[in-house]
N, CA and C atoms as an extended XYZ file, in Angstrom:
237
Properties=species:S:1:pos:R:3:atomname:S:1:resname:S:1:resid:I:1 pbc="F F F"
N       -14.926       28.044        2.983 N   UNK     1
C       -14.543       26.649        2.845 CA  UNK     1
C       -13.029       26.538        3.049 C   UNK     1
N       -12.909       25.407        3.598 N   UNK     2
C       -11.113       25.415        3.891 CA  UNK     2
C       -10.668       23.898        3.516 C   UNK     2
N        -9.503       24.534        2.807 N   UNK     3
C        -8.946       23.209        1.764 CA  UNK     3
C        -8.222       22.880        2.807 C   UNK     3
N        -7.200       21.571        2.801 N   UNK     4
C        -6.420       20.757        3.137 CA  UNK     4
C        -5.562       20.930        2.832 C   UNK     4
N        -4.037       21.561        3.275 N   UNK     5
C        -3.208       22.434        3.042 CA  UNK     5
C        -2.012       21.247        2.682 C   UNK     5
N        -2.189       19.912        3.084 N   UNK     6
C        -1.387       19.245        3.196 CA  UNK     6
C        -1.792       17.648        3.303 C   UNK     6
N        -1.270       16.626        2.631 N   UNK     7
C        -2.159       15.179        2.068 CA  UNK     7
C        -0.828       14.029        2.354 C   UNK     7
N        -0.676       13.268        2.741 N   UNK     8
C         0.066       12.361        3.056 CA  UNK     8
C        -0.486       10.968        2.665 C   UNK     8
N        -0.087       10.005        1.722 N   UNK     9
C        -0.618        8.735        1.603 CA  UNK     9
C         0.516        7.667        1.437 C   UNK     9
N         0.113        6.460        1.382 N   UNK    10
C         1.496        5.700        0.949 CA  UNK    10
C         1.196        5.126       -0.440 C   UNK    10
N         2.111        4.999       -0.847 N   UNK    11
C         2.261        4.830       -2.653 CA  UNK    11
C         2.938        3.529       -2.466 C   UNK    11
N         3.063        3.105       -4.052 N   UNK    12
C         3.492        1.461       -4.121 CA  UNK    12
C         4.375        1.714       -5.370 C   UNK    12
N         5.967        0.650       -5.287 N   UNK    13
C         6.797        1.124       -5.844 CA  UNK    13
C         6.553        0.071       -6.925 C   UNK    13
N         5.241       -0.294       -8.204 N   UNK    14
C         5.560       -1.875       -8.739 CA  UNK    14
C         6.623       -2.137       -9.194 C   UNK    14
N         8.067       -1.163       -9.257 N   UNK    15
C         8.681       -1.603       -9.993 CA  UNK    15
C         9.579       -2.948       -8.829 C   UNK    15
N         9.301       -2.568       -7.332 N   UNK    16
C         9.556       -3.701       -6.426 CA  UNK    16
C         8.489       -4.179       -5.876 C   UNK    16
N         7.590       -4.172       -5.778 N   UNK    17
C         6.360       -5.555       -5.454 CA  UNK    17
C         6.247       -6.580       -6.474 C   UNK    17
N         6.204       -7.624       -6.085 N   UNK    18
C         6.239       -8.589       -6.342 CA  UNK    18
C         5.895       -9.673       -4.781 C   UNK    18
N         4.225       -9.763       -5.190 N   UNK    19
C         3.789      -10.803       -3.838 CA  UNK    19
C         4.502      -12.513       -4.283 C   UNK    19
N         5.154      -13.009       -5.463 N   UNK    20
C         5.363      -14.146       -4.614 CA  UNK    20
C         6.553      -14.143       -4.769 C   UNK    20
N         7.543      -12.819       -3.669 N   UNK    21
C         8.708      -12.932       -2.989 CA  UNK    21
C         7.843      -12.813       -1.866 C   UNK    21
N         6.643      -12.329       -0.986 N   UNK    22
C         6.311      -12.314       -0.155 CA  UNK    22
C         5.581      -13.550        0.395 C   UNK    22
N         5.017      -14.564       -0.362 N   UNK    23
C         4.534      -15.519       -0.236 CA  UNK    23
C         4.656      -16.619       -1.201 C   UNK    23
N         5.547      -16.882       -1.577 N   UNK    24
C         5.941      -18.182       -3.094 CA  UNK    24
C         4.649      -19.297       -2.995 C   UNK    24
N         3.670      -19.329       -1.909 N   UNK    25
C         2.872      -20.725       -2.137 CA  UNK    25
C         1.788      -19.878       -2.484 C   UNK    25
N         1.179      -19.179       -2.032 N   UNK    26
C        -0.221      -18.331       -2.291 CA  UNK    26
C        -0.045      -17.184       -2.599 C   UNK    26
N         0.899      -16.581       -3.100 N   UNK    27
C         1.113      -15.122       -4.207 CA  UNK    27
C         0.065      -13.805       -3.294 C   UNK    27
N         0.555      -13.960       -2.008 N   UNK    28
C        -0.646      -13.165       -0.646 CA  UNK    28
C         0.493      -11.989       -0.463 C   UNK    28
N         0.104      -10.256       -0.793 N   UNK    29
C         0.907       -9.609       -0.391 CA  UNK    29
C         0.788       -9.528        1.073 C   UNK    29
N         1.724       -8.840        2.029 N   UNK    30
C         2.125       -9.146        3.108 CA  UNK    30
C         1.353       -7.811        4.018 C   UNK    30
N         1.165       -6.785        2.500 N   UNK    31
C         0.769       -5.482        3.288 CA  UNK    31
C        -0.829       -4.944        3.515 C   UNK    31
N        -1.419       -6.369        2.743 N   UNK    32
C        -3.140       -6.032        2.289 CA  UNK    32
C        -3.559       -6.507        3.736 C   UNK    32
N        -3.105       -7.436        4.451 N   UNK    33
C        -4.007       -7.970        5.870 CA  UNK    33
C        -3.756       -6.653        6.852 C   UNK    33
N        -2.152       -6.420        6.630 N   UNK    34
C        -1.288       -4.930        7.404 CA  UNK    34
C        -2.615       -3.866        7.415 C   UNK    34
N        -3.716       -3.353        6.796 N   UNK    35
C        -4.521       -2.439        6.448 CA  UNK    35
C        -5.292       -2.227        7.334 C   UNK    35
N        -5.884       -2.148        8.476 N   UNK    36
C        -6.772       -1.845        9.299 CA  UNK    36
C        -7.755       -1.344        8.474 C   UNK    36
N        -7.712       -0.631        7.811 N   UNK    37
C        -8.868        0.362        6.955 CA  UNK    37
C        -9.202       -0.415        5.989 C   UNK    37
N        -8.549       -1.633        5.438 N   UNK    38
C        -9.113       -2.307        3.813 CA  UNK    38
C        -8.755       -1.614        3.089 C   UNK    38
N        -7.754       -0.871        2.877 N   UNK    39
C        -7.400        0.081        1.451 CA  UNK    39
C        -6.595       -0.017        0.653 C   UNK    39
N        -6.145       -1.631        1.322 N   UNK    40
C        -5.190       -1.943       -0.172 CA  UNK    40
C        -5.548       -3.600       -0.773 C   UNK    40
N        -5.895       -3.439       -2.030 N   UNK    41
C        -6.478       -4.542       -2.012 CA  UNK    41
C        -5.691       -5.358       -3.580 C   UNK    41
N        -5.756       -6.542       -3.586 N   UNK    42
C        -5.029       -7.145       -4.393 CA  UNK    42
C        -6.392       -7.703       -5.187 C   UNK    42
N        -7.014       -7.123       -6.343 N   UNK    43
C        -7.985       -6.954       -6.782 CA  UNK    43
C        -8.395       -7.969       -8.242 C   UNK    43
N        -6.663       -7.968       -8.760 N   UNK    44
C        -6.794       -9.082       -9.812 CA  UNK    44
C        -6.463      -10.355       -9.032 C   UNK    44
N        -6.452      -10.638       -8.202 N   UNK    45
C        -5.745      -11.969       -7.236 CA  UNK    45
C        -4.883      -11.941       -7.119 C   UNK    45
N        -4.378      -13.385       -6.789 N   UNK    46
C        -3.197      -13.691       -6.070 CA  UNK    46
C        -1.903      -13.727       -7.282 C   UNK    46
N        -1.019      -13.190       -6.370 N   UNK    47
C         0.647      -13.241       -7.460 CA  UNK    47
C         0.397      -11.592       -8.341 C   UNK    47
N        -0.374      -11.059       -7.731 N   UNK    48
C        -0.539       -9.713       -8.450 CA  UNK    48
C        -0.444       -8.788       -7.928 C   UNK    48
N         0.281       -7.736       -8.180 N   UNK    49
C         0.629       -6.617       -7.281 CA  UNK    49
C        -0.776       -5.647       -6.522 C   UNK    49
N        -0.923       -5.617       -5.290 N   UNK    50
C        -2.248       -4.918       -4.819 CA  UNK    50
C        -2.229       -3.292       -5.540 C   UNK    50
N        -3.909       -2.950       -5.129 N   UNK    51
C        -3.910       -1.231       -5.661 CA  UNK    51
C        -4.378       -0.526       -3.988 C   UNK    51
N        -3.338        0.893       -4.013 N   UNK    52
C        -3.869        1.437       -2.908 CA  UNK    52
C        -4.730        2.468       -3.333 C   UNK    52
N        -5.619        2.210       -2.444 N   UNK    53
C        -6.759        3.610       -2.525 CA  UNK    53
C        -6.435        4.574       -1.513 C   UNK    53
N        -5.578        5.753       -2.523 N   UNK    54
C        -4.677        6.597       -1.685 CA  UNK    54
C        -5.700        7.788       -1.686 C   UNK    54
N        -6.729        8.015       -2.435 N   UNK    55
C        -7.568        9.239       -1.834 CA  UNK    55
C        -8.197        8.634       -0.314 C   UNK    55
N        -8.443        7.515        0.024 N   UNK    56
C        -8.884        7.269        0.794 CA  UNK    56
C        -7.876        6.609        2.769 C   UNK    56
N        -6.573        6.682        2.204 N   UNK    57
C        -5.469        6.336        3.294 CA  UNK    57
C        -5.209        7.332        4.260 C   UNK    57
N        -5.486        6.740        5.096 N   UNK    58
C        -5.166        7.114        6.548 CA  UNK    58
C        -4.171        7.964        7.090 C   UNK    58
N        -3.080        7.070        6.536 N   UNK    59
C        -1.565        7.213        6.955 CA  UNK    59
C        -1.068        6.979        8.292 C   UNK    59
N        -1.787        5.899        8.415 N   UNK    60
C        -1.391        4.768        9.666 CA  UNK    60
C         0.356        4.260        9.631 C   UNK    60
N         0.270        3.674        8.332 N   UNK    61
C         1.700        3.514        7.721 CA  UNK    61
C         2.079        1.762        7.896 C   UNK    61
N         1.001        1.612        8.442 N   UNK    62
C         0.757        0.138        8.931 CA  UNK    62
C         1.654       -0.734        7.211 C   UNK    62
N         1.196       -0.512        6.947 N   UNK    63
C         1.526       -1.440        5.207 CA  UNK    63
C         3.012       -0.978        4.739 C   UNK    63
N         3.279        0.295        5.231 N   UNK    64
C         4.767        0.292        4.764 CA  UNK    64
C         5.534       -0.834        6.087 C   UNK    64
N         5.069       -0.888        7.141 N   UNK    65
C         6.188       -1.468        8.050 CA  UNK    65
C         5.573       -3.164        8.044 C   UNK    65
N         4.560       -3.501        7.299 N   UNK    66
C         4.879       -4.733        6.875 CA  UNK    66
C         5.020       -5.226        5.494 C   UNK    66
N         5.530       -4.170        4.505 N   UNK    67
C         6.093       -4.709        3.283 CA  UNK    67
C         7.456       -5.022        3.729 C   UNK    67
N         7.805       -6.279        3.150 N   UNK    68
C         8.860       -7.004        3.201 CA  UNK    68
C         9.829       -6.691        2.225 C   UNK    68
N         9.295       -6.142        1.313 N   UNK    69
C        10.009       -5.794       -0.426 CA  UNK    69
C        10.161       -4.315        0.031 C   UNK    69
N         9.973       -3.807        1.005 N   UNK    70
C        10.143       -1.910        0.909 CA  UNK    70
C         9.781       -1.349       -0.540 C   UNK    70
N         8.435       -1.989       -0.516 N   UNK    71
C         7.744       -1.124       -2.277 CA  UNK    71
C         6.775       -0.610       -1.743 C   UNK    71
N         6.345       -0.174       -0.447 N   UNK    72
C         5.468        0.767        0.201 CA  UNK    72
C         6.182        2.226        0.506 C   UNK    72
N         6.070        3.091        0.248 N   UNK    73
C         6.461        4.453        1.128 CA  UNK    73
C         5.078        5.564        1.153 C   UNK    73
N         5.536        6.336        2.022 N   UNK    74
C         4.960        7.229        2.197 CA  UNK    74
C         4.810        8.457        0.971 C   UNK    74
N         4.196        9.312        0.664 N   UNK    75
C         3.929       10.285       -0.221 CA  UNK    75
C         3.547       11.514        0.396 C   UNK    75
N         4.085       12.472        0.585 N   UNK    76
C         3.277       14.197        0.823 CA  UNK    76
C         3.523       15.045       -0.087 C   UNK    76
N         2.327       15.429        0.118 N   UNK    77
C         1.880       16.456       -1.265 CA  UNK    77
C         1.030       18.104       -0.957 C   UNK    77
N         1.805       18.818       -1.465 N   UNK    78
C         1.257       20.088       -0.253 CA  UNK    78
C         2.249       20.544        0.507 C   UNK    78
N         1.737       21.648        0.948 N   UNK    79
C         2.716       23.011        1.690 CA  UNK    79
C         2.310       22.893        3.040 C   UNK    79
């Protein structure tokens, strides 16, 4: 069996998200539509910071280059 030597996801900084600097009328983060895959989802609604499902991310990176707040980055983990 062969492990995965190496894992890359993007993480969320809440201490800077905040969706209504991204949208003040509908509290819509900017990076959940950004998702091709659906993996980040703003789950309590609107004006609430989304959750990424980082066992499951791609690492497209799509959502870091449309957070507006730069509270998306990347994460690697592994040798």
């Amino acid at each position: 069996m062969s492990l995965q030597s190496k894992k890359s996801f993007a993480s969320l900084d809440y201490t800077r998200c905040d969706p209504s600097r991204c949208d003040p009328v509908e509290g819509l983060c900017a990076a959940v539509p950004a998702c091709s895959h659906k993996l980040i989802k703003q789950l309590d609604g609107p004006f609430t910071s989304p959750v990424i499902f980082q066992d499951m991310c791609m690492g497209c990176w799509d959502c870091i280059e449309a957070c507006p707040l730069d509270a998306i980055s990347a994460t690697h983990i592994g040798s």
